[in-house]
N, C-alpha and C positions, 0 to 999 in steps of 0.2 A: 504494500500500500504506500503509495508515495502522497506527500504533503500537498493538500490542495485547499486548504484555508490558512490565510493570511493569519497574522496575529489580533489583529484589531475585531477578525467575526471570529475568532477561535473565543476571544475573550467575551462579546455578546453573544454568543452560543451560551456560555457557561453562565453569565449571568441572567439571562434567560429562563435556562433549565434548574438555576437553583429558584429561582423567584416561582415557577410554575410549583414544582416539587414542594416548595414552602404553602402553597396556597392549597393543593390539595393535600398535604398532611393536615393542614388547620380545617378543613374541610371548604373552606372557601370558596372554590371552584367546584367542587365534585372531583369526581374519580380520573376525568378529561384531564386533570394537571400533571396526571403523572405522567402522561407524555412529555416533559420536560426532560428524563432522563435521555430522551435520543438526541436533542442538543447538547446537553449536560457530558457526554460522551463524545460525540459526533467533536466537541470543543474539545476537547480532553487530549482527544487522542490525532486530532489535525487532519481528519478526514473524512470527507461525507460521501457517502454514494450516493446521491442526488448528485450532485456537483460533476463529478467521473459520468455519469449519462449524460449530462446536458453540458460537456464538454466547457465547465467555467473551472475557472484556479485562481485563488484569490492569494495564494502563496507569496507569491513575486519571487520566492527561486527560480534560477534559468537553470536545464539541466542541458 
């Protein structure tokens, strides 16, 4: 898997997926928040497959 989000949506990935995660543990949202972890990850780990299909790389590495 190579690097295809930049730093800048790696880090509103994460911030994202912990805000959703926080709102459906409080119950806030319902059970929908807990899809926050696929950003929350997706940030984590600097790679989305969304991204790899629709051929975007928000990396800025050149290989």
């Amino acid at each position: 898997m190579k690097c295809n989000s930049g730093s800048i949506d790696r880090a509103l990935r994460v911030i994202v997926g912990l805000i959703l995660i926080a709102l459906a543990a409080t119950n806030t949202i319902g059970v929908w928040g807990w899809i926050g972890v696929v950003p929350l990850l997706t940030g984590a780990i600097g790679f989305c497959p969304a991204y790899t299909l629709l051929g975007i790389n928000t990396c800025g590495i050149k290989k």
